[in-house]
C-alpha positions in Angstrom: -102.8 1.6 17.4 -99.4 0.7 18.4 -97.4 -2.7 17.0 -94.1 -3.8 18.0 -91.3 -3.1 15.8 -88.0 -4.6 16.7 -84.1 -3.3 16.4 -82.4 -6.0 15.3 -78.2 -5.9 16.5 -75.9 -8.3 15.3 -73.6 -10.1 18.1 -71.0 -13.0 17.3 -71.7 -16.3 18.3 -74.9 -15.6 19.9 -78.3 -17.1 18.7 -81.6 -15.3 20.3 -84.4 -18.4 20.8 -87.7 -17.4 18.6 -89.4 -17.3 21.2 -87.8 -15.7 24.3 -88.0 -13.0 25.5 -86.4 -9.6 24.4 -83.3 -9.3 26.8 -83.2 -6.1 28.8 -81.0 -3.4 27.0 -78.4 -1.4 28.3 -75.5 0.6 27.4 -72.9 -1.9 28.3 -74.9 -5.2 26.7 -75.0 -2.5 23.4 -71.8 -1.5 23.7 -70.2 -5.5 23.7 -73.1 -6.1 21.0 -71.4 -3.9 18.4 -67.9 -4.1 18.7 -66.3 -6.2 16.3 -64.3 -9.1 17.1 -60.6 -8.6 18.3 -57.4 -9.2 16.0 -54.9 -11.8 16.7 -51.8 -11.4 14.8 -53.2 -9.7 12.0 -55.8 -12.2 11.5 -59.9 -11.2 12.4 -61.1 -13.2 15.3 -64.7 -14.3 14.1 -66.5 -17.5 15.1 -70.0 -17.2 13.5 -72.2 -14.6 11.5 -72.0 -11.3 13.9 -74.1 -11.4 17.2 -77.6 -9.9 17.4 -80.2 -8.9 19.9 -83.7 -7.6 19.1 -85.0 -4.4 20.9 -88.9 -3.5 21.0 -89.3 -0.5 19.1 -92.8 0.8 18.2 -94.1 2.5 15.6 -97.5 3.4 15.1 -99.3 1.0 12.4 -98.2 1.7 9.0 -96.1 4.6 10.2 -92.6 5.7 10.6 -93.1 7.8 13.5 -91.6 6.8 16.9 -92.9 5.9 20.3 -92.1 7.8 23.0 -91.2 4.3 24.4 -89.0 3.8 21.4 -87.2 7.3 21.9 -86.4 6.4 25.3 -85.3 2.8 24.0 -83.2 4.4 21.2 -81.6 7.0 23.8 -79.9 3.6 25.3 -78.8 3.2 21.8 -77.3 6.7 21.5 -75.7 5.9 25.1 -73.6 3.1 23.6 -73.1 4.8 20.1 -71.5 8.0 21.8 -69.6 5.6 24.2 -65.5 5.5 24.0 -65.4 2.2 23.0 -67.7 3.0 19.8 -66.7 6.5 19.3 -64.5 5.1 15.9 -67.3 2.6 14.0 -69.7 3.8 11.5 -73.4 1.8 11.6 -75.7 0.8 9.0 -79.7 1.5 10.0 -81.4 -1.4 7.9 -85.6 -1.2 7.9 -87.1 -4.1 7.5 -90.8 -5.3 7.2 -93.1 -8.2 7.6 -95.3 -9.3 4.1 -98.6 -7.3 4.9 -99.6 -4.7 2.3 -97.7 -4.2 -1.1 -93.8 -4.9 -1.7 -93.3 -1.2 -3.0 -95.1 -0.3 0.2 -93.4 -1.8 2.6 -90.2 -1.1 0.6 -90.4 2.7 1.3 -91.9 2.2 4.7 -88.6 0.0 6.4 -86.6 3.1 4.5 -88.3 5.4 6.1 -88.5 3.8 9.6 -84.5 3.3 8.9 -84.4 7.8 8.7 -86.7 8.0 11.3 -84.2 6.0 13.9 -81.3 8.1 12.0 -82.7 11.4 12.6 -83.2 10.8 16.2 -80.1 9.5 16.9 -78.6 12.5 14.7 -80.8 15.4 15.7 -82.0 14.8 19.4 -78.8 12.6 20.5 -76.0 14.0 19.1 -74.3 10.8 16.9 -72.9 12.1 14.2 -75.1 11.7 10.5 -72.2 10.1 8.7 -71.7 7.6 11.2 -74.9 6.0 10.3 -76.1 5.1 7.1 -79.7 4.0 6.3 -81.3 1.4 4.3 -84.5 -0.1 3.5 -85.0 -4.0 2.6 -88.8 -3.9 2.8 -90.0 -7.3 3.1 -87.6 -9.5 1.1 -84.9 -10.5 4.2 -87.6 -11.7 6.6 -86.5 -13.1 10.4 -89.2 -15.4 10.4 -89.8 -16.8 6.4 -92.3 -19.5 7.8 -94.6 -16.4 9.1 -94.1 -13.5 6.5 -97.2 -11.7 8.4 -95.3 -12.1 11.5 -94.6 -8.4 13.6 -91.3 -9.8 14.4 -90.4 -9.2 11.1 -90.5 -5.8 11.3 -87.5 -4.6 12.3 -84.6 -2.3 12.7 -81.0 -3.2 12.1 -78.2 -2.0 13.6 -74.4 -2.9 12.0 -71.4 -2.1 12.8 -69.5 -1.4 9.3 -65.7 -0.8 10.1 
């Protein structure tokens, strides 16, 4: 059985309704996604918390092993990664679960889903390991704290850290 997993990318001043639906993804919208604000005079432009859109990646049910949907998805992530304008940024790749099944549990599973999307970014894509760096929150930042079973908890997200 498959579920929905999603990649969570932080954009500024941009909210993403609960309930509409995930935005098609490409390569540009990724690209503007990710990099951070402009400077003005020495001073960082920054209006809210950093953007974000949510991608559909699957994993199989309890499992850290991709989709072939989500490779595909996650080679429009590589796309923008390996693009000029983000060639300079390192990334954090934060797991994240919903509350079903134990808190140790789901602790190592959103750390291993984080590797998973590392390694194939790293070994299939060609973005280089230390541009990315992985962590696992298990189920303690939920999305959606009013539905802790909710799939759209479960989640992978993508930061830009320099």
């Amino acid at each position: 059985m498959t579920q929905l997993f999603l990649v969570a990318f932080t954009l500024p001043a941009m909210a993403i309704a609960q309930d509409a639906p995930l935005a098609q993804t490409t390569k540009e919208g990724l690209v503007d996604a990710l990099t951070p604000p402009l400077k003005l005079r020495g001073a960082e432009v920054t209006a809210m918390a950093r953007p974000s859109i949510d991608l559909a990646v699957t994993f199989a049910l309890g499992s850290a092993e991709l989709s072939e949907e989500a490779k595909g998805l996650l080679a429009t992530v590589a796309e923008a990664l390996g693009s000029d304008a983000l060639a300079g940024y390192r990334f954090s790749v934060a797991g994240h679960t919903d509350a079903v099944g134990r808190a140790d549990d789901n602790l190592a599973l959103s750390q291993a889903r984080a590797q998973s999307v590392k390694t194939y970014l790293t070994s299939t894509q060609g973005i280089a390991p230390d541009r990315l760096d992985i962590l696992g929150f298990g189920e303690t930042r939920l999305l959606f704290p009013d539905a802790p079973e909710d799939g759209r908890n479960r989640r992978v997200e993508i930061t830009t850290l320099n």
